[in-house]
PDB file with one MODEL, atoms N, CA, C and O in Angstrom:
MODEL        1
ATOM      1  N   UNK A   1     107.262 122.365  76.604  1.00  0.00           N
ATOM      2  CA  UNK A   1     106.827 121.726  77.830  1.00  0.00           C
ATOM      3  C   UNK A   1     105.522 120.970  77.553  1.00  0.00           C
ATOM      4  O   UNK A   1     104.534 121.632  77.234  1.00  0.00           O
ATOM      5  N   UNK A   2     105.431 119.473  77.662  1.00  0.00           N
ATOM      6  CA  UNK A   2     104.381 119.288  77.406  1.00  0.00           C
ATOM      7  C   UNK A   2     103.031 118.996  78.332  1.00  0.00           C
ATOM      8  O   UNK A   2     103.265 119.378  79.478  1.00  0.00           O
ATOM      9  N   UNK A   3     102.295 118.692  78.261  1.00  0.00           N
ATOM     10  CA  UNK A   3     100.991 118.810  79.565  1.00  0.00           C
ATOM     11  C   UNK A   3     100.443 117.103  79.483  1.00  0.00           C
ATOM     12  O   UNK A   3      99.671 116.412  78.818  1.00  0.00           O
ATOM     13  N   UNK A   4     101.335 116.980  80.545  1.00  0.00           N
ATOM     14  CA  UNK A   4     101.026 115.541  81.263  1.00  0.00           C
ATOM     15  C   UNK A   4      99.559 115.286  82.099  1.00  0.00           C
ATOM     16  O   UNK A   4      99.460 115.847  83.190  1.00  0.00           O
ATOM     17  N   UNK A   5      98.391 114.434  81.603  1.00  0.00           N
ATOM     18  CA  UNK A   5      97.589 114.119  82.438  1.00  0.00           C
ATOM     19  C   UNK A   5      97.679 113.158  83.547  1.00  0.00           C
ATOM     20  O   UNK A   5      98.435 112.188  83.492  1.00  0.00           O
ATOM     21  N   UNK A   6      96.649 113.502  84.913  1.00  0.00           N
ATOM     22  CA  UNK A   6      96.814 112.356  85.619  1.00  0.00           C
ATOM     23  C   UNK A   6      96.394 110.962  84.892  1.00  0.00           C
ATOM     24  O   UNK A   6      97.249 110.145  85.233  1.00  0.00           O
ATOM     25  N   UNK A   7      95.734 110.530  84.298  1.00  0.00           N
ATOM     26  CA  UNK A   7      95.965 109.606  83.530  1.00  0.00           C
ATOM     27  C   UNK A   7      97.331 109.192  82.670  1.00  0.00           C
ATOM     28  O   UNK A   7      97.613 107.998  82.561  1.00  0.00           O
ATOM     29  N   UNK A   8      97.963 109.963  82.214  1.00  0.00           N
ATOM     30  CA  UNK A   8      99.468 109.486  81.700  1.00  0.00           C
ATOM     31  C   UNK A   8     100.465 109.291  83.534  1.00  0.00           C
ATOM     32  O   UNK A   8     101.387 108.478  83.595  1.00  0.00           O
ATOM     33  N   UNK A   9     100.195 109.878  84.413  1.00  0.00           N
ATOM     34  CA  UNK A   9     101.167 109.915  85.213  1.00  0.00           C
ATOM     35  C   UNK A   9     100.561 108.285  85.859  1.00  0.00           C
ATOM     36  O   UNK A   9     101.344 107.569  86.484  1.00  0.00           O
ATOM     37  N   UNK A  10      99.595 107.994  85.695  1.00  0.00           N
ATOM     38  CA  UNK A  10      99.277 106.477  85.989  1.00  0.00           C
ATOM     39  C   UNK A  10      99.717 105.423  85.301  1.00  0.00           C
ATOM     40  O   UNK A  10     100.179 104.377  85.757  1.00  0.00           O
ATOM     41  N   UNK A  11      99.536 105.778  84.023  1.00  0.00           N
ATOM     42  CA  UNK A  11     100.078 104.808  83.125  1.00  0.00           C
ATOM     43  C   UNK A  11     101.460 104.720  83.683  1.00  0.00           C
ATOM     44  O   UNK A  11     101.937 103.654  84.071  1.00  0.00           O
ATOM     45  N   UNK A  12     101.992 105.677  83.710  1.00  0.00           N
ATOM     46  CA  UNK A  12     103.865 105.709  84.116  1.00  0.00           C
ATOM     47  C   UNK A  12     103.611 104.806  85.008  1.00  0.00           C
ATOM     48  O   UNK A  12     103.868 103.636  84.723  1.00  0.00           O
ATOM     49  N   UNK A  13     103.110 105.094  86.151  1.00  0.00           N
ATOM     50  CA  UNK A  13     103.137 104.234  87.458  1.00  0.00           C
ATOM     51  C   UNK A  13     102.836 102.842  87.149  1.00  0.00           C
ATOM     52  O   UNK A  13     103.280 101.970  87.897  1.00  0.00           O
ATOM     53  N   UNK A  14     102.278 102.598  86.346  1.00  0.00           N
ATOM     54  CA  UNK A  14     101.787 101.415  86.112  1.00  0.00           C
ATOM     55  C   UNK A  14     102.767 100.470  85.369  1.00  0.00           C
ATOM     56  O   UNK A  14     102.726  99.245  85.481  1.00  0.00           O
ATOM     57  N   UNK A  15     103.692 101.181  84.568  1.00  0.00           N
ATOM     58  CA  UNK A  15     104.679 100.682  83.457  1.00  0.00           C
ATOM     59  C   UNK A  15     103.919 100.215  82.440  1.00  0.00           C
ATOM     60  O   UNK A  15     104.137  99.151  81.861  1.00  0.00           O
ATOM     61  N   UNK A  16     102.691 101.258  82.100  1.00  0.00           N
ATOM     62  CA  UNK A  16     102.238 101.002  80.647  1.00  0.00           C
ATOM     63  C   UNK A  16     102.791 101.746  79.471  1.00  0.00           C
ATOM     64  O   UNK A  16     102.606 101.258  78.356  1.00  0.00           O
ATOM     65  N   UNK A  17     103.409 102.806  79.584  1.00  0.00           N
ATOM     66  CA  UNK A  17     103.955 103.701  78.177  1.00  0.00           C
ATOM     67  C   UNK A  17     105.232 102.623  77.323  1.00  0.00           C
ATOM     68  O   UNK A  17     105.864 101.601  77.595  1.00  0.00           O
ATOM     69  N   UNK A  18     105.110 103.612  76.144  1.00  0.00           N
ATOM     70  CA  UNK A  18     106.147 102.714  75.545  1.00  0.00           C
ATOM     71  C   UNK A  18     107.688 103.656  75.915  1.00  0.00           C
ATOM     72  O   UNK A  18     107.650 104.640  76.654  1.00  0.00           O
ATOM     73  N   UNK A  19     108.788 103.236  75.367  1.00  0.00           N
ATOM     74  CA  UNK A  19     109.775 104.318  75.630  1.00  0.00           C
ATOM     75  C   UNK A  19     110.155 105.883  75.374  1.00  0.00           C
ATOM     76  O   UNK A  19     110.867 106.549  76.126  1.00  0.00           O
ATOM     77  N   UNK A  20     109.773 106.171  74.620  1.00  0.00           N
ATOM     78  CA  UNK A  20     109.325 107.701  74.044  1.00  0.00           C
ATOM     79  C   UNK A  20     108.490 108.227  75.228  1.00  0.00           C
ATOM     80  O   UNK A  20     108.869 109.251  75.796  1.00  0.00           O
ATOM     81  N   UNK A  21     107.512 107.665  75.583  1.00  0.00           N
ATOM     82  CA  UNK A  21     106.342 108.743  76.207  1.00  0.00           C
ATOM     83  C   UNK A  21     107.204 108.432  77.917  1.00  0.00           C
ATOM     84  O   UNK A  21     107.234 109.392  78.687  1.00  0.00           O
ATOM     85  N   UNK A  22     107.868 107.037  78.389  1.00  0.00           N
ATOM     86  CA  UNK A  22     108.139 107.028  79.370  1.00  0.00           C
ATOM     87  C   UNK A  22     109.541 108.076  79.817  1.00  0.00           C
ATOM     88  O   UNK A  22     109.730 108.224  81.024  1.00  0.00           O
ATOM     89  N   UNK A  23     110.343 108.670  78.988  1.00  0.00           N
ATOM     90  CA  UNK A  23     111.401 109.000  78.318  1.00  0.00           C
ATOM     91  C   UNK A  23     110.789 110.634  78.957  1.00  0.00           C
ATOM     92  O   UNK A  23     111.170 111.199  79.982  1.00  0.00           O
ATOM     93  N   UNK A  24     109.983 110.999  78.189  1.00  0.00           N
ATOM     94  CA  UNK A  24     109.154 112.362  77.941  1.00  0.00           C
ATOM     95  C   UNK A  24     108.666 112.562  79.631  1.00  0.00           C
ATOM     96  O   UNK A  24     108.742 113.554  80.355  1.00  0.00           O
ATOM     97  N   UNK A  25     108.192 111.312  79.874  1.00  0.00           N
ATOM     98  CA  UNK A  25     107.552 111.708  81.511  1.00  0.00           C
ATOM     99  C   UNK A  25     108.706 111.903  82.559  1.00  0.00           C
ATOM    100  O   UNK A  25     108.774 112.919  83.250  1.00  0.00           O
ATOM    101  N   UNK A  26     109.382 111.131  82.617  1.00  0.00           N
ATOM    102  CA  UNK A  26     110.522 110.839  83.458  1.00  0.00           C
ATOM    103  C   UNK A  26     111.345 112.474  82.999  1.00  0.00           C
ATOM    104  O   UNK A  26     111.411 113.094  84.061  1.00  0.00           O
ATOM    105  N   UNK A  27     111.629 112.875  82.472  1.00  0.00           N
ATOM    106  CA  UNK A  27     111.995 114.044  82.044  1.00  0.00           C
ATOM    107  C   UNK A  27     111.511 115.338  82.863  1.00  0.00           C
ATOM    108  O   UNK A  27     112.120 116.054  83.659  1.00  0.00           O
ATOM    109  N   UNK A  28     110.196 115.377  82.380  1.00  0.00           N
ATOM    110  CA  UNK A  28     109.271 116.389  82.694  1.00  0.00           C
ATOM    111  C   UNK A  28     109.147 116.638  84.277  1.00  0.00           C
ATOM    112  O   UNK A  28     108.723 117.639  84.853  1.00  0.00           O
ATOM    113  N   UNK A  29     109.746 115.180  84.929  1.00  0.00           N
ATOM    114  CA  UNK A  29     109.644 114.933  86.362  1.00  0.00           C
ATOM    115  C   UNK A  29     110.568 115.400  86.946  1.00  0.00           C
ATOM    116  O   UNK A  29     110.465 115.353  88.172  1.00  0.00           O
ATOM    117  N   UNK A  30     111.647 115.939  86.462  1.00  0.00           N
ATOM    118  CA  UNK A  30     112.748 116.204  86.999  1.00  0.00           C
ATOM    119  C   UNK A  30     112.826 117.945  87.018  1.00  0.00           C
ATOM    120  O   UNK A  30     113.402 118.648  87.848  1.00  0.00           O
ATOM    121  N   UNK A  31     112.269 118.248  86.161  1.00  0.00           N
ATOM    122  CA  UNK A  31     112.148 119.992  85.857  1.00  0.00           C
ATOM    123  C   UNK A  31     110.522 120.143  86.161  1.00  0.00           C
ATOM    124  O   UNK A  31     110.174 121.316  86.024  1.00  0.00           O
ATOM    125  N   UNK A  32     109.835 119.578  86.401  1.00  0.00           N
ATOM    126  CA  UNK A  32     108.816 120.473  86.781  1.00  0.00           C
ATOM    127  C   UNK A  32     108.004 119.843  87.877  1.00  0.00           C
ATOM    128  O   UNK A  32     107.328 118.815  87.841  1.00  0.00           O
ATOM    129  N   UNK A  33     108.290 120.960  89.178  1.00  0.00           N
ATOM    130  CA  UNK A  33     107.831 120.674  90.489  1.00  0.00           C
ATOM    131  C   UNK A  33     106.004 120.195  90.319  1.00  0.00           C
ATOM    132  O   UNK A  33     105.622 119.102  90.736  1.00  0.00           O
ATOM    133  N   UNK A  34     105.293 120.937  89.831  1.00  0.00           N
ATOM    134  CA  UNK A  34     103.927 120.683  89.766  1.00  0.00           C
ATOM    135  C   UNK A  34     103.058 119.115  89.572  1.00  0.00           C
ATOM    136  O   UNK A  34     102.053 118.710  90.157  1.00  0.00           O
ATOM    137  N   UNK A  35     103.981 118.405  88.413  1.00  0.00           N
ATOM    138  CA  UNK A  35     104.169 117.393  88.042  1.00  0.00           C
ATOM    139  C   UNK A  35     104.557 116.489  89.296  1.00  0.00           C
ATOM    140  O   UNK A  35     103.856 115.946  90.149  1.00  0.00           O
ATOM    141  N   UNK A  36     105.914 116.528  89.093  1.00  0.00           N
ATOM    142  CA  UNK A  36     106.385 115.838  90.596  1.00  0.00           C
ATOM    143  C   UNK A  36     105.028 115.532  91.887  1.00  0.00           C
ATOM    144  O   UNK A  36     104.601 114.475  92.351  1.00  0.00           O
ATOM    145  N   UNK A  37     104.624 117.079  92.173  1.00  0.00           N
ATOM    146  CA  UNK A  37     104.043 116.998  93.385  1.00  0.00           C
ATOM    147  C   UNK A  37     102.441 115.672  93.161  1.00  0.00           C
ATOM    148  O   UNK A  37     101.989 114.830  93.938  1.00  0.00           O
ATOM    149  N   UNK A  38     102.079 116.037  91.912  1.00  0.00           N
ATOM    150  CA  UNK A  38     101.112 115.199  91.675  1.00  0.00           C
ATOM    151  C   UNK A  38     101.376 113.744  91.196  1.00  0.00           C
ATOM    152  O   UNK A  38     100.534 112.852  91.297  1.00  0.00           O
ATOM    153  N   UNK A  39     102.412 113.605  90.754  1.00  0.00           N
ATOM    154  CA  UNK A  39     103.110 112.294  90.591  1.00  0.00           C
ATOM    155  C   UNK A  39     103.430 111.323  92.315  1.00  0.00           C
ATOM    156  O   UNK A  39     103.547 110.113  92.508  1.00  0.00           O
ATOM    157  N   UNK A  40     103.484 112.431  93.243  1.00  0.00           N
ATOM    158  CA  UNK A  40     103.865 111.808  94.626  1.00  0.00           C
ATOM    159  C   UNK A  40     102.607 111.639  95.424  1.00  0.00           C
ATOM    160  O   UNK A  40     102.345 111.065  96.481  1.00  0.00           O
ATOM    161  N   UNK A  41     101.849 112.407  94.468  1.00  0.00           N
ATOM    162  CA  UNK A  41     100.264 111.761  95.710  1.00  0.00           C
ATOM    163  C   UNK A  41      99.440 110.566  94.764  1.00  0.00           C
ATOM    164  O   UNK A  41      98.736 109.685  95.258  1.00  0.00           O
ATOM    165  N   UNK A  42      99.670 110.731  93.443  1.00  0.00           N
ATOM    166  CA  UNK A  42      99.563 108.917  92.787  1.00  0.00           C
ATOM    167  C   UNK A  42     100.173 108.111  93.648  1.00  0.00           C
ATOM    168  O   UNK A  42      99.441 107.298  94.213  1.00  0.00           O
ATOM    169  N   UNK A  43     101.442 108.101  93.943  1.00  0.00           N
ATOM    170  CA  UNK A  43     102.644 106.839  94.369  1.00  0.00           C
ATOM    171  C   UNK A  43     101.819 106.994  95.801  1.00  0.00           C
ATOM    172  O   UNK A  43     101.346 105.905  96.126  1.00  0.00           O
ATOM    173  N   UNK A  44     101.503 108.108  96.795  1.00  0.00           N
ATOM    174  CA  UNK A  44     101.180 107.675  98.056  1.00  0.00           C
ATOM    175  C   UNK A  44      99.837 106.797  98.062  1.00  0.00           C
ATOM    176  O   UNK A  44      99.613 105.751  98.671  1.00  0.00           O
ATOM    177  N   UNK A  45      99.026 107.519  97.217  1.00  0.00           N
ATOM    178  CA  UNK A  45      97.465 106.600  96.760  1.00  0.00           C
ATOM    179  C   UNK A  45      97.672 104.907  96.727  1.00  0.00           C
ATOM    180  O   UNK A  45      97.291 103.998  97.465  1.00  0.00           O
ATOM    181  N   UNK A  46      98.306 104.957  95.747  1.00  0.00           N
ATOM    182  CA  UNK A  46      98.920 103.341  95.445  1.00  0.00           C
ATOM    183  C   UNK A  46      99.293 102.862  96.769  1.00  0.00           C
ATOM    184  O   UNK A  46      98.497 101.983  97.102  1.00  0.00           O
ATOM    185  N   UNK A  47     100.186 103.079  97.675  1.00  0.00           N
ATOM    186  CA  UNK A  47     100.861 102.717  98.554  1.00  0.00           C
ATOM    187  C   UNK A  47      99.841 102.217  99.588  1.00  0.00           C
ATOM    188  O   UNK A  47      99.789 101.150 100.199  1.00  0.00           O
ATOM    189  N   UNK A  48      99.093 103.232  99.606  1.00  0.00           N
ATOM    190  CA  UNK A  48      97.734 103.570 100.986  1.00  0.00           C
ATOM    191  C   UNK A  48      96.690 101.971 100.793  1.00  0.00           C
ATOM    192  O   UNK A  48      96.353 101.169 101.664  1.00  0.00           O
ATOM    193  N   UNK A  49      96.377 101.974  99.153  1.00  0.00           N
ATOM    194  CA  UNK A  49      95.775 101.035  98.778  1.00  0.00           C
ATOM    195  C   UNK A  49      96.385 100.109  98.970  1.00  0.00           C
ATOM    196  O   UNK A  49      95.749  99.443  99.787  1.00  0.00           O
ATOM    197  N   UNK A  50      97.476  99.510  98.654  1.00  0.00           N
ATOM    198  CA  UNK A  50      98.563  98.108  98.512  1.00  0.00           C
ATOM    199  C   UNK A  50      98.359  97.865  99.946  1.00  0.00           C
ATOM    200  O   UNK A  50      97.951  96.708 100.053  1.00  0.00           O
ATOM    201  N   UNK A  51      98.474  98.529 101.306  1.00  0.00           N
ATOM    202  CA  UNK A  51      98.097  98.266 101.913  1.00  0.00           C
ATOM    203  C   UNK A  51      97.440  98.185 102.922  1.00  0.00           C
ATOM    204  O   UNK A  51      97.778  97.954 104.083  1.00  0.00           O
ATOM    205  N   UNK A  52      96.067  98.464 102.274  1.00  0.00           N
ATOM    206  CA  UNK A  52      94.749  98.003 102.979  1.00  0.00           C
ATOM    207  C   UNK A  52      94.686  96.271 102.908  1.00  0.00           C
ATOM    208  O   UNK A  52      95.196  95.486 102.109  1.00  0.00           O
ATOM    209  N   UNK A  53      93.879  96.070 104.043  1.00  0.00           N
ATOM    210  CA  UNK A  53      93.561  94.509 103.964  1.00  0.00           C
ATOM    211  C   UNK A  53      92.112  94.812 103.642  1.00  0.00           C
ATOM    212  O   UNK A  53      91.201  95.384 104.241  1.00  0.00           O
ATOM    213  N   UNK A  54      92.194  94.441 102.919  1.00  0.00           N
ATOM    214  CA  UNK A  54      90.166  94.180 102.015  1.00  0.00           C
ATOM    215  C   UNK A  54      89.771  92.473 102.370  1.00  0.00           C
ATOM    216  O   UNK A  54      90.511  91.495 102.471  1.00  0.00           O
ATOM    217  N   UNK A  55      88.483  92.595 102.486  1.00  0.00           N
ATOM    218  CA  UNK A  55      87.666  91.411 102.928  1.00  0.00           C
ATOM    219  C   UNK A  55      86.994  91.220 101.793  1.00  0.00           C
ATOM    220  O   UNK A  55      87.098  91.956 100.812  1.00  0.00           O
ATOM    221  N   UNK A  56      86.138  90.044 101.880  1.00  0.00           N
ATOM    222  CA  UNK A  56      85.823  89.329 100.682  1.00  0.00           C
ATOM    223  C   UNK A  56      84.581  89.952 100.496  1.00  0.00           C
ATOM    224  O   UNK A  56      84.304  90.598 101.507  1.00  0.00           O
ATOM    225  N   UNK A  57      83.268  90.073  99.182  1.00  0.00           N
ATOM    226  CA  UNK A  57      82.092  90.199  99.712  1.00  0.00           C
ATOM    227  C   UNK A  57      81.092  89.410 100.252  1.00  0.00           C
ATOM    228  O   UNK A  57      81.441  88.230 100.223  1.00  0.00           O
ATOM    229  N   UNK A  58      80.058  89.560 100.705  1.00  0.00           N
ATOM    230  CA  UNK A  58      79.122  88.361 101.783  1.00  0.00           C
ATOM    231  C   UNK A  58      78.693  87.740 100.226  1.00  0.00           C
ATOM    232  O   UNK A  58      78.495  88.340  99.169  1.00  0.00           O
ATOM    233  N   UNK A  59      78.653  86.602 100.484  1.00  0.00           N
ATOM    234  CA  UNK A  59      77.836  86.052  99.164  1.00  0.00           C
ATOM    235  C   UNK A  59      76.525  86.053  99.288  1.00  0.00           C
ATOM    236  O   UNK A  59      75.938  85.432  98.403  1.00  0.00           O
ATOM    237  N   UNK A  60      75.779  86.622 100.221  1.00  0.00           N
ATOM    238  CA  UNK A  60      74.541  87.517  99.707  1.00  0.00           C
ATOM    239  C   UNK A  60      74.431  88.299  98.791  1.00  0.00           C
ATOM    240  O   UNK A  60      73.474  88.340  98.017  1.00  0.00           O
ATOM    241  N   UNK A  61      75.757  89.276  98.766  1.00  0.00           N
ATOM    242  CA  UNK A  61      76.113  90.552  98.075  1.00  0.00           C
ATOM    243  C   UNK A  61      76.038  90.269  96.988  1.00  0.00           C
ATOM    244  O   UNK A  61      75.287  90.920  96.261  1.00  0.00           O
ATOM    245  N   UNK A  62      76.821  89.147  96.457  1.00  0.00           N
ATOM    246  CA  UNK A  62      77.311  88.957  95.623  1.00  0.00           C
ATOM    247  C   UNK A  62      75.826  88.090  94.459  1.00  0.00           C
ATOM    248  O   UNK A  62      75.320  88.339  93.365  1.00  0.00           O
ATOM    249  N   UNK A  63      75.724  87.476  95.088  1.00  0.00           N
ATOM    250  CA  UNK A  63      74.279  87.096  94.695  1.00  0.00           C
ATOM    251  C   UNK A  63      73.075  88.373  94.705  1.00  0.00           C
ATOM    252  O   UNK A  63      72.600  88.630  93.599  1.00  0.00           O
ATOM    253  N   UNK A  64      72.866  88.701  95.188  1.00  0.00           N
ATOM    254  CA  UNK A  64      72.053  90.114  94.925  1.00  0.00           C
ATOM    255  C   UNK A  64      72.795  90.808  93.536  1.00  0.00           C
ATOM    256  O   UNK A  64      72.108  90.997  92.532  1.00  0.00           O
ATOM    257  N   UNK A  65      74.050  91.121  93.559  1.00  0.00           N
ATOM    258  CA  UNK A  65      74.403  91.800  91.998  1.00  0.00           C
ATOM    259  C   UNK A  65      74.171  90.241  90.897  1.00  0.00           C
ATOM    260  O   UNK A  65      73.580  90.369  89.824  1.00  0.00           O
ATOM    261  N   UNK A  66      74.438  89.560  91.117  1.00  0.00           N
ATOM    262  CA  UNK A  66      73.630  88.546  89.718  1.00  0.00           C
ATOM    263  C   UNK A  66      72.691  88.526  89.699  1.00  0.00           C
ATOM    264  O   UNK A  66      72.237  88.468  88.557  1.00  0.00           O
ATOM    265  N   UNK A  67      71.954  88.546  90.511  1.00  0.00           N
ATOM    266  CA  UNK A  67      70.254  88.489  90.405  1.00  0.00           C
ATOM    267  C   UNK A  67      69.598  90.171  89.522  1.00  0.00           C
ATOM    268  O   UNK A  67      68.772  90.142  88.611  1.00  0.00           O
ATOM    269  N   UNK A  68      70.013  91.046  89.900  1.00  0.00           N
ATOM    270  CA  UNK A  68      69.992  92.178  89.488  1.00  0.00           C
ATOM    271  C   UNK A  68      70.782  92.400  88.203  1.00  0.00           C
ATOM    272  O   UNK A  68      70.468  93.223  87.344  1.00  0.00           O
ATOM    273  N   UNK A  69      72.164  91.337  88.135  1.00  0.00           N
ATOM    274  CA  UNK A  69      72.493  91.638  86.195  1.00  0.00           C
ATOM    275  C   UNK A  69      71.634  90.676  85.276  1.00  0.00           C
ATOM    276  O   UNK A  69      71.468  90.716  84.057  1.00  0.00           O
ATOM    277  N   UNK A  70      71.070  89.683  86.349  1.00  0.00           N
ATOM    278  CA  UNK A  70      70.242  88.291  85.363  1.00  0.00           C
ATOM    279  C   UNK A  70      69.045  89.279  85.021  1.00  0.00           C
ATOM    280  O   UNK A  70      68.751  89.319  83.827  1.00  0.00           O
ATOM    281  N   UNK A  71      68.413  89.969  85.763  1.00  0.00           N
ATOM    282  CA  UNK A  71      66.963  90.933  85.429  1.00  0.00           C
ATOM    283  C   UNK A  71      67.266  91.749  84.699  1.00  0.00           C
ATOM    284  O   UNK A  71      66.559  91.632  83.699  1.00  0.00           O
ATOM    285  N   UNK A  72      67.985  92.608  84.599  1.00  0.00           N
ATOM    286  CA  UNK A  72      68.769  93.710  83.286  1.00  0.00           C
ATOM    287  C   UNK A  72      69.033  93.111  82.219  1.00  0.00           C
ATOM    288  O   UNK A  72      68.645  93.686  81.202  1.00  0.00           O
ATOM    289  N   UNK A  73      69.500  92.260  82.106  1.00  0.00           N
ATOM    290  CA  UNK A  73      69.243  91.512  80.947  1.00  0.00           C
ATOM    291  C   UNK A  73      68.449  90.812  80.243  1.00  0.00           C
ATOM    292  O   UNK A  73      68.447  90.322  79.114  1.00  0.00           O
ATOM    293  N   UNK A  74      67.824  90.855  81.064  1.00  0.00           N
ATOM    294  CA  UNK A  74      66.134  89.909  80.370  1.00  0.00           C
ATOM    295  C   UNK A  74      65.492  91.025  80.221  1.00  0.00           C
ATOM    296  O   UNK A  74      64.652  90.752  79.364  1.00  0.00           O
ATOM    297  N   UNK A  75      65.341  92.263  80.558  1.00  0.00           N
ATOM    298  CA  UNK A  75      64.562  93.442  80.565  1.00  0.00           C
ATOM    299  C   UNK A  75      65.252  94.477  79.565  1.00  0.00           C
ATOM    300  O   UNK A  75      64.904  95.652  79.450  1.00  0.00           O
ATOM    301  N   UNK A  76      66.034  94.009  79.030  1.00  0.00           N
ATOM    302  CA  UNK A  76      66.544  95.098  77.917  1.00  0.00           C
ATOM    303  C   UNK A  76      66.384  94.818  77.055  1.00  0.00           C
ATOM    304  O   UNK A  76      66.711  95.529  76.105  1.00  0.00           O
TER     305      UNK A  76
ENDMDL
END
C-alpha cells in the first residue's frame, strides 16, 4: 500500500503525473476510503475556487508591491 501525499493527490488533479504514478493513484482510490475522502475535499476546494468571481487589484496595490520590490532590491 503505498502513502499518497496531498501533494501527489494534486498533481493527479491537476493531470501532472506520468502514467505509472497516475495508474498507482487511481488504484489506491478505489480501495482505500481515507484517500478517496481526501481526494474529494481537493476536487470540492478546486470547485469552490473555479467559482469564485475575484476582482482585480486597485493599482495602488499594485504599485505599492513594486515600490516595495524596487527598495528590496536596491537594499540587498
Amino acid at each position: 500500500m503505498p502513502n499518497f501525499t496531498p501533494e501527489d493527490l494534486l498533481l493527479y488533479q491537476s493531470n501532472e503525473l506520468n502514467e505509472v504514478q497516475r495508474a498507482a493513484i487511481e488504484e489506491e482510490l478505489k480501495l482505500n476510503w481515507a484517500l478517496r475522502e481526501k481526494f474529494n475535499v481537493i476536487k470540492q476546494a478546486q470547485a469552490r475556487i473555479n467559482a469564485m468571481h475575484l476582482h482585480s487589484p486597485r493599482k495602488q496595490t499594485i504599485q505599492s508591491i513594486l515600490y516595495y520590490a524596487m527598495r528590496k532590491r536596491v537594499t540587498v
